[in-house]
PDB file with SEQRES, HELIX, SHEET and CRYST1 records, atoms N, CA, C and O in Angstrom:
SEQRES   1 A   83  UNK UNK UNK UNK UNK UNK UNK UNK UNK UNK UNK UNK UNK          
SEQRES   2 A   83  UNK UNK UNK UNK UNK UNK UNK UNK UNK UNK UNK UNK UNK          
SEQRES   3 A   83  UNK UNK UNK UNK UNK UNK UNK UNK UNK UNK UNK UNK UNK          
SEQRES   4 A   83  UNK UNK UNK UNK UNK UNK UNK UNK UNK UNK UNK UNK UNK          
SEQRES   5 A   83  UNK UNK UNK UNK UNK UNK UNK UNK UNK UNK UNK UNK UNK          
SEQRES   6 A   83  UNK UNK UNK UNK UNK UNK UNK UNK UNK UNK UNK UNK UNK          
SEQRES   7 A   83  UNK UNK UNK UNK UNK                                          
HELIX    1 AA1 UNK A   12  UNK A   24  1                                  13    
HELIX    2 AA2 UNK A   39  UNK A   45  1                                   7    
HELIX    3 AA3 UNK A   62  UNK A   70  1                                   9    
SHEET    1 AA1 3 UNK A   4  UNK A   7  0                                        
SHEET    2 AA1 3 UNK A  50  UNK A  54  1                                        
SHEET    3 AA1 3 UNK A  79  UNK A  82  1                                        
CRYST1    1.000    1.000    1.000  90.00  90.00  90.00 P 1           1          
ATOM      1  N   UNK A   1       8.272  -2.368  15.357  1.00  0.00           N  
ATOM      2  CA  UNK A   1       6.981  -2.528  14.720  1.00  0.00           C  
ATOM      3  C   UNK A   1       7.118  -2.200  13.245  1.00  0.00           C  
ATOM      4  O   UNK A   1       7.689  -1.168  12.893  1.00  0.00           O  
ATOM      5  N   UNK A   2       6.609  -3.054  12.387  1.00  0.00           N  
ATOM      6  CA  UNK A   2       6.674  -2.753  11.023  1.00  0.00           C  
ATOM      7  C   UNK A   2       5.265  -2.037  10.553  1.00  0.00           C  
ATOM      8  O   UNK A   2       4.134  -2.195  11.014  1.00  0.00           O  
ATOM      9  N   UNK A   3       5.809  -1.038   9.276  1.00  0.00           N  
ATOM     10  CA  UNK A   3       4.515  -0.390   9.034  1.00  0.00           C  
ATOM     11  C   UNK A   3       4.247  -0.889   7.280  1.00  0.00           C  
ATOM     12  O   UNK A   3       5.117  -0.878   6.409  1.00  0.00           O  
ATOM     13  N   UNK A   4       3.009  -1.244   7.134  1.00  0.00           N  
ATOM     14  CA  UNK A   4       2.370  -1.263   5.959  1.00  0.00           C  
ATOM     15  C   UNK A   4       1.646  -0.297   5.704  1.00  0.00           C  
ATOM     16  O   UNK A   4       0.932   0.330   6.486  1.00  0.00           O  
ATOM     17  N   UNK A   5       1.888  -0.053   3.992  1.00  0.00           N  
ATOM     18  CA  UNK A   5       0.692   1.240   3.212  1.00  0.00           C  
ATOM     19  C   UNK A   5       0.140  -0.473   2.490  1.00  0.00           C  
ATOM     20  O   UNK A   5       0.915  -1.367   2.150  1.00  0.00           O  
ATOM     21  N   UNK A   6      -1.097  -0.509   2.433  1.00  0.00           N  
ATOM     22  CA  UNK A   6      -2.159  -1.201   1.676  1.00  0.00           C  
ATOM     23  C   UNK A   6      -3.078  -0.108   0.779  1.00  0.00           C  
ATOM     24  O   UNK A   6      -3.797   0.751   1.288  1.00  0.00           O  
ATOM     25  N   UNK A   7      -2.897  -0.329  -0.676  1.00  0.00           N  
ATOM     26  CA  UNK A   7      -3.497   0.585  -1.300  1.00  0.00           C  
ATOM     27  C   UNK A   7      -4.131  -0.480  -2.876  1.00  0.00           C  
ATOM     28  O   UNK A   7      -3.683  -0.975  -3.910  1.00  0.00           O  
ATOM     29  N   UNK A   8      -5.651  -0.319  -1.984  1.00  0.00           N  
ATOM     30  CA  UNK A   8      -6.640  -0.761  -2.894  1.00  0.00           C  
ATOM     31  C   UNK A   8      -7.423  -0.254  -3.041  1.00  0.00           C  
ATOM     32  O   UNK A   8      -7.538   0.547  -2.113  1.00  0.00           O  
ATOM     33  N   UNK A   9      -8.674  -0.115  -4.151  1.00  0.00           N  
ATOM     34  CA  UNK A   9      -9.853   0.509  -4.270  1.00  0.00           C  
ATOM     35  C   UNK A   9     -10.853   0.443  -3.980  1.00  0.00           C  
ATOM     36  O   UNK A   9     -11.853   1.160  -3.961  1.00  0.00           O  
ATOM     37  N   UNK A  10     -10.459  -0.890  -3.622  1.00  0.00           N  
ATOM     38  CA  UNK A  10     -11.821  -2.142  -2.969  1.00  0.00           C  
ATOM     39  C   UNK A  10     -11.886  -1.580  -1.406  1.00  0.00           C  
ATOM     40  O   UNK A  10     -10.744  -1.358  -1.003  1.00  0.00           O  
ATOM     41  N   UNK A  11     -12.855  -1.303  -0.465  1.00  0.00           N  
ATOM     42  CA  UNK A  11     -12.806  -0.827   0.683  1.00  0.00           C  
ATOM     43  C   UNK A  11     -13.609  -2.649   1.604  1.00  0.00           C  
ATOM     44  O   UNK A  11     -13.658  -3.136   2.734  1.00  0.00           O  
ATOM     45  N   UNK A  12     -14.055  -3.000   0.229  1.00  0.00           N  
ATOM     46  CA  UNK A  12     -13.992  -4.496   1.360  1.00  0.00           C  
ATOM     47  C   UNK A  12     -12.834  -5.364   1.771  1.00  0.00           C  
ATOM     48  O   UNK A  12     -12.371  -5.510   2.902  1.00  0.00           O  
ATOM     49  N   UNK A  13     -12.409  -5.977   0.502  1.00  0.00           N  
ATOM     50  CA  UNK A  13     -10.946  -6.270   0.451  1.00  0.00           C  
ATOM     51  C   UNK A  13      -9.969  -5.974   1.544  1.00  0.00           C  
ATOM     52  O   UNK A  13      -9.326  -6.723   2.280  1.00  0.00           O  
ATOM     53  N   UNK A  14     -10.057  -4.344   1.421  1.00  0.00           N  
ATOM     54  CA  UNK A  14      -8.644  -3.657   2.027  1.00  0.00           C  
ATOM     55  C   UNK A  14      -8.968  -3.752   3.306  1.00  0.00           C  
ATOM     56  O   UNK A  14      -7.962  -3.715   4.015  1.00  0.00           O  
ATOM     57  N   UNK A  15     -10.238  -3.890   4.056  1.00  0.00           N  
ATOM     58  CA  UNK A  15     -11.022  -3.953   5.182  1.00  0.00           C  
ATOM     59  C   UNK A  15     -10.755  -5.473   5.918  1.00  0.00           C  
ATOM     60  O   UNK A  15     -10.714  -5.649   7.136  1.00  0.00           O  
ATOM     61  N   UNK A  16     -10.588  -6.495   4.904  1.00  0.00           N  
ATOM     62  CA  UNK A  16     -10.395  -7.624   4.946  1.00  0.00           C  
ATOM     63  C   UNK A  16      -8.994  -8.154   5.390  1.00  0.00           C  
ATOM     64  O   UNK A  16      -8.835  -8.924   6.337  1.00  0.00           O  
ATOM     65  N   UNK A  17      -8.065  -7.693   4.658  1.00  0.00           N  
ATOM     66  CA  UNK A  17      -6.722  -7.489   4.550  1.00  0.00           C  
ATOM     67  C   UNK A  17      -5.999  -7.131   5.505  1.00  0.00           C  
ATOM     68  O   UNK A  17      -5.055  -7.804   5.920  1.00  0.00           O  
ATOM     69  N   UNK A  18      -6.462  -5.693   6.109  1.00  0.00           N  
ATOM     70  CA  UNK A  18      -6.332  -5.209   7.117  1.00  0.00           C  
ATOM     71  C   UNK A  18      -6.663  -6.150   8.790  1.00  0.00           C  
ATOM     72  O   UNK A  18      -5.966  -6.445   9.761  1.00  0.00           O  
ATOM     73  N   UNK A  19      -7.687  -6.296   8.507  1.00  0.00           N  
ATOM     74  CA  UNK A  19      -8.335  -6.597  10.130  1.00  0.00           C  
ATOM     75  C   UNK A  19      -6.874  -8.334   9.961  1.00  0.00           C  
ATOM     76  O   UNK A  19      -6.033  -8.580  10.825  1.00  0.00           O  
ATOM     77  N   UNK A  20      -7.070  -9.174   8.612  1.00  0.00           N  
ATOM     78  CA  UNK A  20      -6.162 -10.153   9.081  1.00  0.00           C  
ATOM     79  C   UNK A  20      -4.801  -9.846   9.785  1.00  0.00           C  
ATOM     80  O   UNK A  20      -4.371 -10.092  10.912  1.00  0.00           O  
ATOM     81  N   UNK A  21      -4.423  -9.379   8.974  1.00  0.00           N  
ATOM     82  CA  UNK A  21      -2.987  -8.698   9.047  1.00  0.00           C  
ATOM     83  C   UNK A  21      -3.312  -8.219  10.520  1.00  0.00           C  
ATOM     84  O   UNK A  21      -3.004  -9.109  11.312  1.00  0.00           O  
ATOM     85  N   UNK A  22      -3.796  -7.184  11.097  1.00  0.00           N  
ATOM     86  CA  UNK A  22      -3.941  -7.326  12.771  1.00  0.00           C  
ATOM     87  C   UNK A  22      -3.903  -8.255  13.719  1.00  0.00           C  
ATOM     88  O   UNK A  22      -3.403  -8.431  14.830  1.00  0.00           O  
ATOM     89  N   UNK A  23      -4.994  -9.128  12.477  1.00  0.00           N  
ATOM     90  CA  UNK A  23      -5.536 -10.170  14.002  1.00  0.00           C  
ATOM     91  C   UNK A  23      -3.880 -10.989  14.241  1.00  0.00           C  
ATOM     92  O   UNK A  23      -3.471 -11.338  15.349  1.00  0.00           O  
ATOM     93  N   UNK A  24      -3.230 -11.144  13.138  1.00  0.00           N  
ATOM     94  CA  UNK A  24      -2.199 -12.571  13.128  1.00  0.00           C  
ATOM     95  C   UNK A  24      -0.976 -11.968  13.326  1.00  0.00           C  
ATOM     96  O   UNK A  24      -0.015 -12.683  13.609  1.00  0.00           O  
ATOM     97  N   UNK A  25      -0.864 -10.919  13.238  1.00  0.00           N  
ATOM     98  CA  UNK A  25       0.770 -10.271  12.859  1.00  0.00           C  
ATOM     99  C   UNK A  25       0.396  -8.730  14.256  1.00  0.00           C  
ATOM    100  O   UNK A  25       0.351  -7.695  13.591  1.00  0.00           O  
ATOM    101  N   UNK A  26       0.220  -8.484  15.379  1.00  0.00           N  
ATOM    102  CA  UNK A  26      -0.074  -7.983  16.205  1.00  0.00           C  
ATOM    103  C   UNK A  26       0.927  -6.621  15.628  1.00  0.00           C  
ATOM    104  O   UNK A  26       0.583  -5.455  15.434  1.00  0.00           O  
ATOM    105  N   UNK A  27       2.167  -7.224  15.462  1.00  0.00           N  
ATOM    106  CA  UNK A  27       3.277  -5.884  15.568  1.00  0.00           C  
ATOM    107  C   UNK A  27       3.039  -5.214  14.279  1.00  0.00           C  
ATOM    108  O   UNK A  27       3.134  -3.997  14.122  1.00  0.00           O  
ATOM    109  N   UNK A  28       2.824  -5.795  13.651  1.00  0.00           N  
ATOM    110  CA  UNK A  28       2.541  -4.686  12.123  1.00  0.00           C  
ATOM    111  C   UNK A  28       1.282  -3.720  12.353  1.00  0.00           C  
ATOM    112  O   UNK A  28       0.312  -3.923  13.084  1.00  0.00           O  
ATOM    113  N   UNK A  29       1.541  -2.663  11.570  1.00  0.00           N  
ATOM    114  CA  UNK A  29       0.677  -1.926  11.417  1.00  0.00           C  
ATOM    115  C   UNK A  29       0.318  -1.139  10.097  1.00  0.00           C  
ATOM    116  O   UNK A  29       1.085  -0.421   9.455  1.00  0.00           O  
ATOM    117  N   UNK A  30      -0.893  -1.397   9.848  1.00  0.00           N  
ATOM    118  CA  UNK A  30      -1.611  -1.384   8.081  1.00  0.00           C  
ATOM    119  C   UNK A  30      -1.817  -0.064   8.263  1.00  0.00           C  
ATOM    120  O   UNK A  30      -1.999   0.422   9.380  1.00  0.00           O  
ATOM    121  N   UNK A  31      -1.804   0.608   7.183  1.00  0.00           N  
ATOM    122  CA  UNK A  31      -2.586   1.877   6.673  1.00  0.00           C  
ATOM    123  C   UNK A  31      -3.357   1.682   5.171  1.00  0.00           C  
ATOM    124  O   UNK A  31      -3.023   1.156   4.109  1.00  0.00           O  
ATOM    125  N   UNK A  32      -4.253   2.206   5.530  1.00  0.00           N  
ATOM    126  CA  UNK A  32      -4.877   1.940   4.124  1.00  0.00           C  
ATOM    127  C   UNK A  32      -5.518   3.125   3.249  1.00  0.00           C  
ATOM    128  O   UNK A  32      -6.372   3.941   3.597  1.00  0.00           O  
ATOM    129  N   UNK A  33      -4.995   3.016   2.261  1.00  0.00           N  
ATOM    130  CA  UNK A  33      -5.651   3.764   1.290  1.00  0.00           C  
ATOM    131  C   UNK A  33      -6.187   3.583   0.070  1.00  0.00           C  
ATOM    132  O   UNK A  33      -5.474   3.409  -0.918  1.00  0.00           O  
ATOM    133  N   UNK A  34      -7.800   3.611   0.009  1.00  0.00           N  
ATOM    134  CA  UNK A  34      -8.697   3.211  -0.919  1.00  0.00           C  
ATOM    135  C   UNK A  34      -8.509   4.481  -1.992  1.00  0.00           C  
ATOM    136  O   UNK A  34      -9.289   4.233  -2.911  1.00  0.00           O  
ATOM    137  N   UNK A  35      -7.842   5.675  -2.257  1.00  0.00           N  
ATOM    138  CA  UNK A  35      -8.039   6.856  -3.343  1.00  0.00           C  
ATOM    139  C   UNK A  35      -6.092   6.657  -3.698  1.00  0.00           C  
ATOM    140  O   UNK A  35      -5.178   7.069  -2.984  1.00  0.00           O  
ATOM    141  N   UNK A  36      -6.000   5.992  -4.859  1.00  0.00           N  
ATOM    142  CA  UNK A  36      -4.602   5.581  -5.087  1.00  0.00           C  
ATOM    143  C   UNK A  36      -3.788   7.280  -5.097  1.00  0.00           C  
ATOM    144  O   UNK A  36      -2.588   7.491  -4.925  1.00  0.00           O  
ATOM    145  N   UNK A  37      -4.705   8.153  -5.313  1.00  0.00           N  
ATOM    146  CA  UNK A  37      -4.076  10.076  -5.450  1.00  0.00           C  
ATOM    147  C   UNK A  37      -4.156  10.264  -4.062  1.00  0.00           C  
ATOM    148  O   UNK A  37      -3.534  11.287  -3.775  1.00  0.00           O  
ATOM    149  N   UNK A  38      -4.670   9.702  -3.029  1.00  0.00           N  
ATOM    150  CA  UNK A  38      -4.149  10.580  -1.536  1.00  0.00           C  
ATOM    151  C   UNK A  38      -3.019   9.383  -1.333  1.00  0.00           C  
ATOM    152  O   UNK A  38      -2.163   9.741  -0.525  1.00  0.00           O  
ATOM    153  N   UNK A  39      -2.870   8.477  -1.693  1.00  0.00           N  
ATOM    154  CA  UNK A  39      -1.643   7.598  -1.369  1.00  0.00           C  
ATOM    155  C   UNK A  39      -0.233   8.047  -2.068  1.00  0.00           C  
ATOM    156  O   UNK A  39       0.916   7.637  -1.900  1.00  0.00           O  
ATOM    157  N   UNK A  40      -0.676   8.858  -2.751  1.00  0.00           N  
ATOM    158  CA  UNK A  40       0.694   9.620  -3.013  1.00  0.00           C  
ATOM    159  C   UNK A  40       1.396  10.455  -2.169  1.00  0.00           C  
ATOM    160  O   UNK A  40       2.624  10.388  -2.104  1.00  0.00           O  
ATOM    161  N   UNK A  41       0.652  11.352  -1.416  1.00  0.00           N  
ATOM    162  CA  UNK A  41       1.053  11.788  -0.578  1.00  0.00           C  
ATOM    163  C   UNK A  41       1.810  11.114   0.464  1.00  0.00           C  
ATOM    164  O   UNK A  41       2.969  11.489   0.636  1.00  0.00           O  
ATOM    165  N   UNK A  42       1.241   9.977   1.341  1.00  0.00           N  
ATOM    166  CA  UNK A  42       1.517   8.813   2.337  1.00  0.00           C  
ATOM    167  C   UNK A  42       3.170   7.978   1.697  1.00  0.00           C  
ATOM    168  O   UNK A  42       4.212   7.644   2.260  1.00  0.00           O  
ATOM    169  N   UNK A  43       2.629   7.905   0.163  1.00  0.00           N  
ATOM    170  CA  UNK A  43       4.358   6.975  -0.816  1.00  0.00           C  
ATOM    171  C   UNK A  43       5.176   8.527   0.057  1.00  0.00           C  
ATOM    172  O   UNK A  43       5.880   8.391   1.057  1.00  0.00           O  
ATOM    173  N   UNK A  44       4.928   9.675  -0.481  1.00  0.00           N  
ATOM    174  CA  UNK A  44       5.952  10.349  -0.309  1.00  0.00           C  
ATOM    175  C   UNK A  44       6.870  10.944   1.166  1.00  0.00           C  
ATOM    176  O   UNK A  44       8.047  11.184   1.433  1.00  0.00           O  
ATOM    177  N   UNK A  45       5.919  10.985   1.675  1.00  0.00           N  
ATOM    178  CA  UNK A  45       6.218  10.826   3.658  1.00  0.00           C  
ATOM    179  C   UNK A  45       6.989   9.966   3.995  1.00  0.00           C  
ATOM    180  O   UNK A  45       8.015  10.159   4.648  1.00  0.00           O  
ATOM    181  N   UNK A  46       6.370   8.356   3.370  1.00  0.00           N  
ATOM    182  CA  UNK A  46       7.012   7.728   3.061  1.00  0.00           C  
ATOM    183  C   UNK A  46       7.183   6.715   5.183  1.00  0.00           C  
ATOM    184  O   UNK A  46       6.236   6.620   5.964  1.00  0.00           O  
ATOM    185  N   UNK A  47       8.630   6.194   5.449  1.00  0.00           N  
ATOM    186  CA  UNK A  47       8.633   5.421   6.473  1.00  0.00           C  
ATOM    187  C   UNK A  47       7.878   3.705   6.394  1.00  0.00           C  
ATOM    188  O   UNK A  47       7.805   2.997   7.398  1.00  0.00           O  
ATOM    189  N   UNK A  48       7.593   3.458   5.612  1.00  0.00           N  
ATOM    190  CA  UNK A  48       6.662   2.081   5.165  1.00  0.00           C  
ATOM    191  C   UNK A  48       7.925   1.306   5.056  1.00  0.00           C  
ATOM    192  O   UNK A  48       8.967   1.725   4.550  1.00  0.00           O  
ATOM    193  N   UNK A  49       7.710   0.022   5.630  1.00  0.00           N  
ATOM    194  CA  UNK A  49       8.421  -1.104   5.519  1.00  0.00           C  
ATOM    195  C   UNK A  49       8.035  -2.334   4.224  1.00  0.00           C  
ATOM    196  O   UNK A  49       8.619  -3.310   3.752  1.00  0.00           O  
ATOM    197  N   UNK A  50       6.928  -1.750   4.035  1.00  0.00           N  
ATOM    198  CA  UNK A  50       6.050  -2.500   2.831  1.00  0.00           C  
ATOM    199  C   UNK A  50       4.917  -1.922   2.173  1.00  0.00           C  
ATOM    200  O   UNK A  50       4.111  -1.254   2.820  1.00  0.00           O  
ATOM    201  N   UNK A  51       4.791  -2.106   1.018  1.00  0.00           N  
ATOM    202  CA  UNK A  51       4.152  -1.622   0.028  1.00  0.00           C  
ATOM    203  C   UNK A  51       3.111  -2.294  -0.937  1.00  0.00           C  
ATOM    204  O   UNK A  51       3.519  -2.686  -2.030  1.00  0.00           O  
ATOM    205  N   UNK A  52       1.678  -2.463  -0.569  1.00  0.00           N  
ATOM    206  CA  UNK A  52       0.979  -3.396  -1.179  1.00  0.00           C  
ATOM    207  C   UNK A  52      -0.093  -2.603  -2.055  1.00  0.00           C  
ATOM    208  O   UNK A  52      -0.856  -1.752  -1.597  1.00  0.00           O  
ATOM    209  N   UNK A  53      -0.031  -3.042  -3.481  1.00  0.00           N  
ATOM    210  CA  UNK A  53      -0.284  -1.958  -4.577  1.00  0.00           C  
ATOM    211  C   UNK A  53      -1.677  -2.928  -5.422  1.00  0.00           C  
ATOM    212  O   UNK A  53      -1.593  -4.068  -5.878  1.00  0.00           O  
ATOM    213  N   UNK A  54      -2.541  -2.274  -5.415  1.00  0.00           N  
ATOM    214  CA  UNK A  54      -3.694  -3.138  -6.406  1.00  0.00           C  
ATOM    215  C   UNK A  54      -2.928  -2.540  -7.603  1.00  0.00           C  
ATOM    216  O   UNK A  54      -2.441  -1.410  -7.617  1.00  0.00           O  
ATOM    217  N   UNK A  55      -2.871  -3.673  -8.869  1.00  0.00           N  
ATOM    218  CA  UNK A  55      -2.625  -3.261  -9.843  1.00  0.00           C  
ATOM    219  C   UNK A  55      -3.425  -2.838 -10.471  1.00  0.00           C  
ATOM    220  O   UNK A  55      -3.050  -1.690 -10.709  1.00  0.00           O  
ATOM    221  N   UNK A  56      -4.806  -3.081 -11.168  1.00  0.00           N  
ATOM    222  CA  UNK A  56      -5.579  -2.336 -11.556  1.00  0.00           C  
ATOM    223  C   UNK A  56      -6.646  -1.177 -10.967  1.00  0.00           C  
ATOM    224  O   UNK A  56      -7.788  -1.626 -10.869  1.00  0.00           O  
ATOM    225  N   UNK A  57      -6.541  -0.191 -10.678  1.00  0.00           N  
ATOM    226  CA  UNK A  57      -7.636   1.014 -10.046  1.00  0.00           C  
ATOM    227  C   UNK A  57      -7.991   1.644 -11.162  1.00  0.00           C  
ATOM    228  O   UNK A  57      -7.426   1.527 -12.249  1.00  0.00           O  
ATOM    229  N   UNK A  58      -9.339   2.615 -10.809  1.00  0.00           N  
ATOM    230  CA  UNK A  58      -9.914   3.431 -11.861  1.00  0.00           C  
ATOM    231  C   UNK A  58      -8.586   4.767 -12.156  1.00  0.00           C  
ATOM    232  O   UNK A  58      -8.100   4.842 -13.284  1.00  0.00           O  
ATOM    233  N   UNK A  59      -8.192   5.577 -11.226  1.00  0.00           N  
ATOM    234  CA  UNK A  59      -8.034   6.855 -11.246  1.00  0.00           C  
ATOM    235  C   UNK A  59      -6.401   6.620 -11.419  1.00  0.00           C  
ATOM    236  O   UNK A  59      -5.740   7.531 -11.918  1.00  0.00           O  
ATOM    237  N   UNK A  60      -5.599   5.089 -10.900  1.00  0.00           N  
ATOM    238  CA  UNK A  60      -4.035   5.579 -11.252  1.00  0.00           C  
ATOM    239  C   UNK A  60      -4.072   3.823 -11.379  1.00  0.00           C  
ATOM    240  O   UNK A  60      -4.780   3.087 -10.692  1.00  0.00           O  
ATOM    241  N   UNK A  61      -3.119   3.402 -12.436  1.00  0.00           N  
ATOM    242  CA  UNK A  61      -2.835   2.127 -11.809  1.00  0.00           C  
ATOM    243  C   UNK A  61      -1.560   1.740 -11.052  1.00  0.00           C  
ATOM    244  O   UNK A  61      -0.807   2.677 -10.786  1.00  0.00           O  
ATOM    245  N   UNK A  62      -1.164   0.398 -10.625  1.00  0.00           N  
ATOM    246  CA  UNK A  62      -0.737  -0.262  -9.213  1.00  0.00           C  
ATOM    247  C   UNK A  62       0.886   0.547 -10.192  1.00  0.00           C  
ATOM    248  O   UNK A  62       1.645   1.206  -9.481  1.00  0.00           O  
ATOM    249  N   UNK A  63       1.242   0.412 -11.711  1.00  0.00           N  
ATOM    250  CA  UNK A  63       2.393   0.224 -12.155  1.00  0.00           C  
ATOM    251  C   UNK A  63       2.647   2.160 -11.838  1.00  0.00           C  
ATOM    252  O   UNK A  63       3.779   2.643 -11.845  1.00  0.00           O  
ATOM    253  N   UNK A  64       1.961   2.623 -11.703  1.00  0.00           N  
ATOM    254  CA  UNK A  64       2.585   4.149 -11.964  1.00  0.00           C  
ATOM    255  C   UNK A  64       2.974   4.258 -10.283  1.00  0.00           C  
ATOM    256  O   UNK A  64       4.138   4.290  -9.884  1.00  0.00           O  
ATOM    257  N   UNK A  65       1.892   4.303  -9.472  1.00  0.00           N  
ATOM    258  CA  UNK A  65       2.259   4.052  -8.179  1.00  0.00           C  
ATOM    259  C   UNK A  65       3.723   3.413  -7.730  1.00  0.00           C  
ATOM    260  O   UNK A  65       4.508   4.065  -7.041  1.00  0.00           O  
ATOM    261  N   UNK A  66       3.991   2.149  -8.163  1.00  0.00           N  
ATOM    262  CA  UNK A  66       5.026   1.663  -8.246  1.00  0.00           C  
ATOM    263  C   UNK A  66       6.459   2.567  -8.638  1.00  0.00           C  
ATOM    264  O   UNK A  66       7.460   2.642  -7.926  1.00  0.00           O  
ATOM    265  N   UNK A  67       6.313   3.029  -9.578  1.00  0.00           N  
ATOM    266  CA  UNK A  67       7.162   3.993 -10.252  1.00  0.00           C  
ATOM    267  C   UNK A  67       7.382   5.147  -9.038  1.00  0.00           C  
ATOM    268  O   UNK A  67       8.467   5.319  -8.483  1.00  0.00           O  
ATOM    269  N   UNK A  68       6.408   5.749  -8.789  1.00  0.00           N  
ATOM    270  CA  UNK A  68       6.343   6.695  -7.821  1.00  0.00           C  
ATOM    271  C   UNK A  68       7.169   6.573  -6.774  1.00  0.00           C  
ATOM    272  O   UNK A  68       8.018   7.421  -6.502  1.00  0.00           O  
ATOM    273  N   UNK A  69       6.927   5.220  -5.935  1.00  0.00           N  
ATOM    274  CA  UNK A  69       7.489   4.765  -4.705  1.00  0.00           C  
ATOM    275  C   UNK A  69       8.771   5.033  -4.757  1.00  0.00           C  
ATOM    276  O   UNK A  69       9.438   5.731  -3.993  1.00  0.00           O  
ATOM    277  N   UNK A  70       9.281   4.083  -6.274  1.00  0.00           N  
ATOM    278  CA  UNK A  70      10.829   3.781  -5.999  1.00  0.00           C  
ATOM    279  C   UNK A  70      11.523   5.293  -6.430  1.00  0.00           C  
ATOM    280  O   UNK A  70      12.697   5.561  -6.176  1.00  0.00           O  
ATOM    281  N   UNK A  71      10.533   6.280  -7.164  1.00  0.00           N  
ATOM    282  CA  UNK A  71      11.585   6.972  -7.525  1.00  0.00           C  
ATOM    283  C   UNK A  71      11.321   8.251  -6.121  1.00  0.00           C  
ATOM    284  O   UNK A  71      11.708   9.420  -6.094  1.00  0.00           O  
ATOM    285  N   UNK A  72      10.734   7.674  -5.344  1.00  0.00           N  
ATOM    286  CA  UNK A  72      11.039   8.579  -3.912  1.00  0.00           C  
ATOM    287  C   UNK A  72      11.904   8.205  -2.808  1.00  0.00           C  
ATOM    288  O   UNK A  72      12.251   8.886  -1.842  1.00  0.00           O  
ATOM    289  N   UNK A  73      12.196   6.995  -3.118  1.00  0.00           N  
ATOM    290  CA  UNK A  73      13.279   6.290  -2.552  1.00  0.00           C  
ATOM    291  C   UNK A  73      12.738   5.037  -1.670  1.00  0.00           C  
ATOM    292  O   UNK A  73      13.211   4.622  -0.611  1.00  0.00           O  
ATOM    293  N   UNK A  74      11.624   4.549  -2.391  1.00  0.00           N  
ATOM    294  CA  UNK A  74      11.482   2.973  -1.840  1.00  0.00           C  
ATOM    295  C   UNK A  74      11.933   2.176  -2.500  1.00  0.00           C  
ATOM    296  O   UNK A  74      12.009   2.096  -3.726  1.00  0.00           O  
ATOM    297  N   UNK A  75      12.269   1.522  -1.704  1.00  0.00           N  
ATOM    298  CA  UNK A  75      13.874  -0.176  -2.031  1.00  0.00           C  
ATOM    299  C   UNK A  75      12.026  -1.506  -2.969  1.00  0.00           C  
ATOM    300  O   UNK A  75      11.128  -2.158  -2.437  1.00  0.00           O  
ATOM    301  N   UNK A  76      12.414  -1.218  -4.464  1.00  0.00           N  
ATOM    302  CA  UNK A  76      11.336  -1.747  -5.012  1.00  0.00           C  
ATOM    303  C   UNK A  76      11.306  -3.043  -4.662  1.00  0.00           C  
ATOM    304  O   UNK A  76      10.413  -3.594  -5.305  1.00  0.00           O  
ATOM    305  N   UNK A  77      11.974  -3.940  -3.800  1.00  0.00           N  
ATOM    306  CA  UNK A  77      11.873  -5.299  -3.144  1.00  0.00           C  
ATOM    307  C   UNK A  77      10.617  -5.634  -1.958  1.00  0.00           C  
ATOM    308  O   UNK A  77      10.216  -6.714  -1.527  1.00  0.00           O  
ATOM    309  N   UNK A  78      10.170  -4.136  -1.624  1.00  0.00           N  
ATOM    310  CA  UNK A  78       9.580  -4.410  -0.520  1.00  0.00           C  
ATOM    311  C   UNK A  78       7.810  -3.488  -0.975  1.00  0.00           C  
ATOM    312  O   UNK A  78       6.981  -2.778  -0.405  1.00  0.00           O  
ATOM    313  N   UNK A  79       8.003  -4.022  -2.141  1.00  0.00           N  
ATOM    314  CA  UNK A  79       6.509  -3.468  -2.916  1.00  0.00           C  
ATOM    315  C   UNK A  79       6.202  -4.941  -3.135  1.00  0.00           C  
ATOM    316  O   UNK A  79       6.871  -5.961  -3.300  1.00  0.00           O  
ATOM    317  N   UNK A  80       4.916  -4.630  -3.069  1.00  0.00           N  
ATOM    318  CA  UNK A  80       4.326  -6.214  -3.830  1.00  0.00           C  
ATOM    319  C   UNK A  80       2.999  -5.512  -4.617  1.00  0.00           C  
ATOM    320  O   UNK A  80       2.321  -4.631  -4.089  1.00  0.00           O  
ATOM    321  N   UNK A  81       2.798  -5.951  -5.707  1.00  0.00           N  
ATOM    322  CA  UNK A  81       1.765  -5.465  -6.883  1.00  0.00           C  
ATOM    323  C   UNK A  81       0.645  -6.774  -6.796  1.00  0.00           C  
ATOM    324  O   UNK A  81       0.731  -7.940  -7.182  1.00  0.00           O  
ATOM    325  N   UNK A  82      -0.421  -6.026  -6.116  1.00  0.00           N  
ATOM    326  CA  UNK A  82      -1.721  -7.732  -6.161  1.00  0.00           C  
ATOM    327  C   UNK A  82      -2.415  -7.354  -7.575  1.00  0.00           C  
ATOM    328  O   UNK A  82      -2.473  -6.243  -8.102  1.00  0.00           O  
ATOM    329  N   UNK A  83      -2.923  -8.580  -8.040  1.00  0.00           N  
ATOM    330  CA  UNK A  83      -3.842  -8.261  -9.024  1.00  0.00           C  
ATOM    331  C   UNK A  83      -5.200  -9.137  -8.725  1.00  0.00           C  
ATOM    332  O   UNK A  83      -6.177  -9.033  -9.466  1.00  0.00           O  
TER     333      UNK A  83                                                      
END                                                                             
């Protein structure tokens, strides 16, 4: 089973995103986080097979996040930055 972090600000969107990604892809499994500062915690735990980053948020944007990931040891191939 593959695991996704989805981290947007939008709680419709990510709501949106989510339920597809269920309905079509059964074996994956989304996590989502709408507060890009508790998703730091989750980058750093870490285990994610994929990494889906809003680039613009109020409180951090998608590029620092990014930074974060890889320098905790996510393989930056398996990030994707939406805008």
């Amino acid at each position: 089973m593959g695991k996704i972090l989805l981290i947007d600000d939008d709680p419709v969107f990510t709501r949106f995103l989510g339920e597809y990604i269920g309905e079509n892809y059964p074996l994956l499994q989304v996590e989502i986080r709408n507060n890009p500062m508790t998703a730091l915690h989750s980058i750093k735990v870490g285990g994610y097979d994929l990494i889906l980053i809003d680039l613009e948020m109020p409180t951090m944007d998608g590029l620092k996040l990014l930074r974060f990931a890889v320098d905790t040891g996510m393989d930056k191939n398996r990030i994707v930055i939406l805008s």
